[in-house]
N, C-alpha and C positions, 0 to 999 in steps of 0.2 A: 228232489233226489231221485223219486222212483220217475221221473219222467224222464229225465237224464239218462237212467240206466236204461231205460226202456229205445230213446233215440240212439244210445251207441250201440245197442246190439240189433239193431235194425235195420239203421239207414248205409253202415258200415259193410255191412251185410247184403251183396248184389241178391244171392240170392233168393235169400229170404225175403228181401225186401222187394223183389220182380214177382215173388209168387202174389205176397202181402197185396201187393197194385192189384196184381190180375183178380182176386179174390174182392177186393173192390169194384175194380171195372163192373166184374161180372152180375154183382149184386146191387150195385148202385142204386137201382131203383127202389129198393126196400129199406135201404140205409136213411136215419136221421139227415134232415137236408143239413145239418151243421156239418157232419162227416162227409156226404154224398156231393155238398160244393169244391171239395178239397181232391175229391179222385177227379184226376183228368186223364181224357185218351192220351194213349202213347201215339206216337206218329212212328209209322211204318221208314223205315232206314234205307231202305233203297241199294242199287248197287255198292258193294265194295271191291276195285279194282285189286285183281291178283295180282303179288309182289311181279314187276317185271322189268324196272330198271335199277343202271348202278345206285343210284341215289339212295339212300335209306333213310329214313325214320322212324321212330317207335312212337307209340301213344299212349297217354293213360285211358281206357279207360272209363275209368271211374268207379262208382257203386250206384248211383241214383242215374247217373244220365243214360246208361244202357237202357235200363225198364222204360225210365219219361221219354228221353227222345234220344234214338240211336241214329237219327235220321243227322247228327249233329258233325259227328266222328262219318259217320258214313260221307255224307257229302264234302267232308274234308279231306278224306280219302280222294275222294274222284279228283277234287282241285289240284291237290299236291299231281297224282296220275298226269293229270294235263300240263304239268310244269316238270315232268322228266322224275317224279319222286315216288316212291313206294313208302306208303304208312303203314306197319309191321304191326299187330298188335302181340304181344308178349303172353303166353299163358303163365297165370298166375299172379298176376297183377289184379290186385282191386283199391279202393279207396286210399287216397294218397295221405289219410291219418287228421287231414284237417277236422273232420266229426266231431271227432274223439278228445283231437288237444282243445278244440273250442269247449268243448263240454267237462274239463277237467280231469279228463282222464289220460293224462299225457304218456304214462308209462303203455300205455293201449294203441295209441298213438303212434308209440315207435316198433314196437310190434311188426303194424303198419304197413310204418315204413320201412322195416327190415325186409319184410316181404316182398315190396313191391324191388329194392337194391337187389336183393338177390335174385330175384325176376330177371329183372334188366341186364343183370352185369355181362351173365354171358354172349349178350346180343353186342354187346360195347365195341368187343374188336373187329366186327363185322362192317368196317366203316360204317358207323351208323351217326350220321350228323348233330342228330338233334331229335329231345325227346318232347314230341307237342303234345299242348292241353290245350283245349277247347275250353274250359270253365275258366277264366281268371282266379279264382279262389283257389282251385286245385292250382293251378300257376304258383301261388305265390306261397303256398305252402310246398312246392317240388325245390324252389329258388332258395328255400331255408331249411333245407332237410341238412346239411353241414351244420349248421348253428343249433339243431336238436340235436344230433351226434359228437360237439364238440367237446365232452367228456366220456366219448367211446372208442377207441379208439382201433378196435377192430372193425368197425364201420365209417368211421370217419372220413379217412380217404377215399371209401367207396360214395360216400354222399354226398361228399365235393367234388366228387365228378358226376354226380347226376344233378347237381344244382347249376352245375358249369352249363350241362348241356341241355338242360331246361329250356322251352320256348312257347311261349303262348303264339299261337297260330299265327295271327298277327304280324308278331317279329318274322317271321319265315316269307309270310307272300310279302312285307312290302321291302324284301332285298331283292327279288323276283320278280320277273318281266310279269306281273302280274295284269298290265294292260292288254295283256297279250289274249287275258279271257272274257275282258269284256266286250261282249257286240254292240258294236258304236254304232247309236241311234241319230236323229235328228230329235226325239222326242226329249223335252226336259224332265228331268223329275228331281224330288226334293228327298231326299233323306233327312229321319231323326235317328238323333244317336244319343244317347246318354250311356255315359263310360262307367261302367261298378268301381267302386271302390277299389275295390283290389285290382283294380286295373292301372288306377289314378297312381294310387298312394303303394300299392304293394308291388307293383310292376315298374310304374314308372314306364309306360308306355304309350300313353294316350296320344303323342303326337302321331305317330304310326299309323294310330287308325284314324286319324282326321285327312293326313294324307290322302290315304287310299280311298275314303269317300270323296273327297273332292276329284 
């Protein structure tokens, strides 16, 4: 239990939890090797392309993927940029509540995901197509924020339409001339892919991305 409470008010926590990393980074070298094999560098994020076309998109995100690796969202950013799209990121948006319902704290959860609805909504009428995740698990916990609101009914309708318009990255480039950014080699090379769970079984997406690797 105290470990539980300790992971939902942490990892839920961009902040706290960015400082938490960097305070590791920084000390790594001193820290017991059991703790000091678990802090890894962050990778630097790189350009994010200023909103500049009609196309919209919002993002999650997150709570842990900013601090680990922003470089994630970022480079998704640039992709969407070169296929006519603007990825918007929302203030006041953080963790889309999956932490929290995994660890029993559901009512924590929706909090959450109150937060994050009421973030988003006023961006909604701004033609804004579709709201991408990059994590598959954040995916499939955006896809069932109606199904945790289905006895709320002041939220309800608001998170059936953020579940509608739910997209893991994925779905987005392969309706998209996505060929259009690979530079065709003569050289062969082999890709591995192994699809998460929550891509498989919670998305129901995995043909999509075999496509687009082949």
């Amino acid at each position: 239990t105290a470990v539980r409470k300790r992971l939902t008010d942490l990892l839920p926590n961009r902040k706290l939890f960015s400082t938490a990393l960097k305070l590791g980074q920084t000390f790594k070298s001193i820290l017991p090797k059991s703790v000091a094999s678990k802090v890894v560098d962050s990778r630097p994020a790189g350009e994010w392309p200023a909103p500049r076309h009609a196309r919209k998109m919002l993002t999650l995100q997150g709570c842990v993927q900013p601090a680990l690796s922003p470089d994630i969202n970022a480079a998704t950013a640039r992709v969407l940029d070169r296929l006519g799209i603007s990825l918007i990121v929302a203030t006041g948006v953080g963790c889309c509540g999956a932490v929290s319902q995994h660890l029993s704290e559901p009512e924590q959860a929706r909090e959450q995901m109150r937060r994050n609805i009421d973030a988003w909504w006023p961006y909604l009428s701004d033609k804004i197509e579709a709201i991408i995740t990059t994590a598959s698990g954040c995916g499939s916990m955006l896809k069932d924020y109606a199904f945790h609101f289905r006895d709320d009914y002041d939220y309800l309708i608001k998170a059936e339409r953020i579940a509608y318009l739910s997209r893991d990255i994925v779905e987005i480039i392969h309706r998209e001339p996505y060929s259009t950014l690979v530079k065709h080699s003569t050289d062969t090379k082999k890709v591995a892919w192994h699809a998460p769970c929550s891509l498989q079984h919670g998305q129901k997406i995995t043909g999509m991305v075999e496509t687009i690797l082949t």
